[in-house]
N, C-alpha and C positions, 0 to 999 in steps of 0.2 A: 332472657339474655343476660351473658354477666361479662362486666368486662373487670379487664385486669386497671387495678389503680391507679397507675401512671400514663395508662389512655386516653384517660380523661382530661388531659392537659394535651395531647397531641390530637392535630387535625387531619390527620390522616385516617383511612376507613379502616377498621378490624374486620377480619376475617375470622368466620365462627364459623367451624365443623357442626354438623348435623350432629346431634346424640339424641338416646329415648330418653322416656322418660322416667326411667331410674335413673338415669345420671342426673335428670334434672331435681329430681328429689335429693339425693346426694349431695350435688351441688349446692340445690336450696341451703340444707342441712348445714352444709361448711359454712354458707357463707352467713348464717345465724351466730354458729361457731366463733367465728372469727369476731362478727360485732361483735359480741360478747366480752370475747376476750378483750379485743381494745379496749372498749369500754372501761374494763375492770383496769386496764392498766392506767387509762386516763386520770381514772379516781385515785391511784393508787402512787400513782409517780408524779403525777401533778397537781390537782386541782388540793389533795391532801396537803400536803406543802405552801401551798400557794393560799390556801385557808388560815393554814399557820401564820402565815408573810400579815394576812387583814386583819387576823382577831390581835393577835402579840406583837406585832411592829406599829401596825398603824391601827391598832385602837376603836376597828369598827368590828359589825357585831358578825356571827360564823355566816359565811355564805351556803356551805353546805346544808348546816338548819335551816336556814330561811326555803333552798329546795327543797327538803325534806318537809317542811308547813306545809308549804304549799300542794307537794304530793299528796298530804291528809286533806287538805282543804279541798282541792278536785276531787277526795274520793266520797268527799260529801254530798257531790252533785249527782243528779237524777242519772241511773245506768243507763238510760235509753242516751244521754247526751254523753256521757263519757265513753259509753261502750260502742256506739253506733254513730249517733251524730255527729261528733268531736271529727273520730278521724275521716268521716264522710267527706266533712268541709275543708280537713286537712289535703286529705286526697286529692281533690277539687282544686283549690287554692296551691297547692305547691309543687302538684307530678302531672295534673290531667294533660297540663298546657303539655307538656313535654311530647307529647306525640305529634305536634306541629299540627294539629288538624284542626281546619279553619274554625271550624264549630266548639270544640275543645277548648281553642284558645281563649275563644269569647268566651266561655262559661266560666271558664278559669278567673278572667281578668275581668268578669261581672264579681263574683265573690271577693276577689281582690279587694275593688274597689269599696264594697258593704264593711268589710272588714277594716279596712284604712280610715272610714267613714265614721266607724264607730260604731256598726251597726248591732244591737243584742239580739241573737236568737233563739228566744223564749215567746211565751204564748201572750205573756202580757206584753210584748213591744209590738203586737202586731196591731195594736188598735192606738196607737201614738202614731199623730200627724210627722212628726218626723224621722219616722222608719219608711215614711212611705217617700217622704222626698228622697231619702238618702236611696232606692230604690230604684226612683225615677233616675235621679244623677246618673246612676250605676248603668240602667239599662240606656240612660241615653248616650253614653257612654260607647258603648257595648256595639251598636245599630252605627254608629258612626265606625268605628273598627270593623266591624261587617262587612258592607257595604265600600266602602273608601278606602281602607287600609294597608289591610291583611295580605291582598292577593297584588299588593307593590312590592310586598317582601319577600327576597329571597333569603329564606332559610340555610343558609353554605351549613356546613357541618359544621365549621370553626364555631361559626354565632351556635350551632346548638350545643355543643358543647361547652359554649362560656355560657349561655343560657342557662343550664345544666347545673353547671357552680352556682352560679347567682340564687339559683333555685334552693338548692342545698342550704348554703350559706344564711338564706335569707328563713329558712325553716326551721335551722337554729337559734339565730339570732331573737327571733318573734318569742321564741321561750322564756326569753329576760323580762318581759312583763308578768309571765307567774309569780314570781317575786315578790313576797312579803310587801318590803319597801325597796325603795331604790334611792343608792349615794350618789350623786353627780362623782364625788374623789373616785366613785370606784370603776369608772364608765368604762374605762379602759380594759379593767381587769372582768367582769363581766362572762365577757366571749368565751373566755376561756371555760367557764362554767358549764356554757352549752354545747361545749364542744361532743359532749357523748350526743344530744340531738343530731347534730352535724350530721355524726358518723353514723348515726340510725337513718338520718335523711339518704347520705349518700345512698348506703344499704338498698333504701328501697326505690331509689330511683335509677336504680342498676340492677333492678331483678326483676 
């Protein structure tokens, strides 16, 4: 399903014509297209510029190399974790909730929490006493949401929709710990950095 970009701030329901699925390939297609292009313009009209504003005005070091490191640095890591795992637990953690389904949400906001926690997953954290608390936390967590929560909330379309962003937003923003190092002066200016995540996030929480 794709919706048009400025729906997403309005709470009112969209109406979707039936089409096959060559349109929906098509569509796919554009709307790859399209990220793209944003993308390139984001680098290209902004964050370029705005690189310029941190290395030559204020004296700190390129932010675009420090993402570029670190793109070398994750391509150092095991393919089964970059190429499968990674965006498993992406997937997991930042779109699954989005279909509002009780069970969903819990898996969702079980990962969540492993991840806020601190949690490494790799083969050697599995035998540290403190992957197993931070676990437990999680799932006991999770069993209370279950059970007590979940089924008090009504989901209006508004709340899914600002859910939605939140979502986004927050799947961008997580990308600022790749980061070489991190400047408290520059905390501000950051965001802007991720903003092609953003719009990769939106991308696929809308198709």
């Amino acid at each position: 399903m794709f919706f048009n970009l400025f729906t997403v701030f309005s709470p009112s329901q969209e109406i979707h014509q039936p089409y096959d699925w060559k349109s929906k390939i098509k569509n796919l297609l554009l709307s790859y297209w399209y990220m793209y292009l944003a993308i390139l313009l984001i680098v290209l009209l902004l964050l370029q510029p705005l690189d310029y504003f941190v290395t030559t005005i204020l004296g700190f070091p390129s932010i675009i190399e420090s993402v570029q490191k670190s793109g070398v640095r994750i391509a150092t890591y095991s393919f089964w974790y970059v190429v499968v795992i990674g965006p498993i637990i992406e997937e997991i953690t930042f779109r699954l909730f989005l279909n509002f389904n009780k069970k969903e949400i819990c898996l969702s906001v079980f990962f969540m929490l492993l991840l806020a926690l601190g949690i490494r997953f790799t083969s050697e954290a599995l035998f540290l006493l403190s992957t197993w608390v931070k676990v437990g936390i999680s799932l006991s967590v999770v069993v209370v949401l279950y059970f007590f929560v979940i089924d008090s909330i009504t989901f209006s379309i508004r709340i899914r929709r600002s859910i939605t962003i939140v979502s986004i937003l927050a799947f961008g923003l997580v990308h600022i710990g790749n980061l070489e190092k991190l400047y408290f002066s520059l905390l501000l200016i950051y965001p802007f950095f991720v903003l092609p995540h953003v719009r990769t996030g939106r991308e696929l929480s809308y198709s």
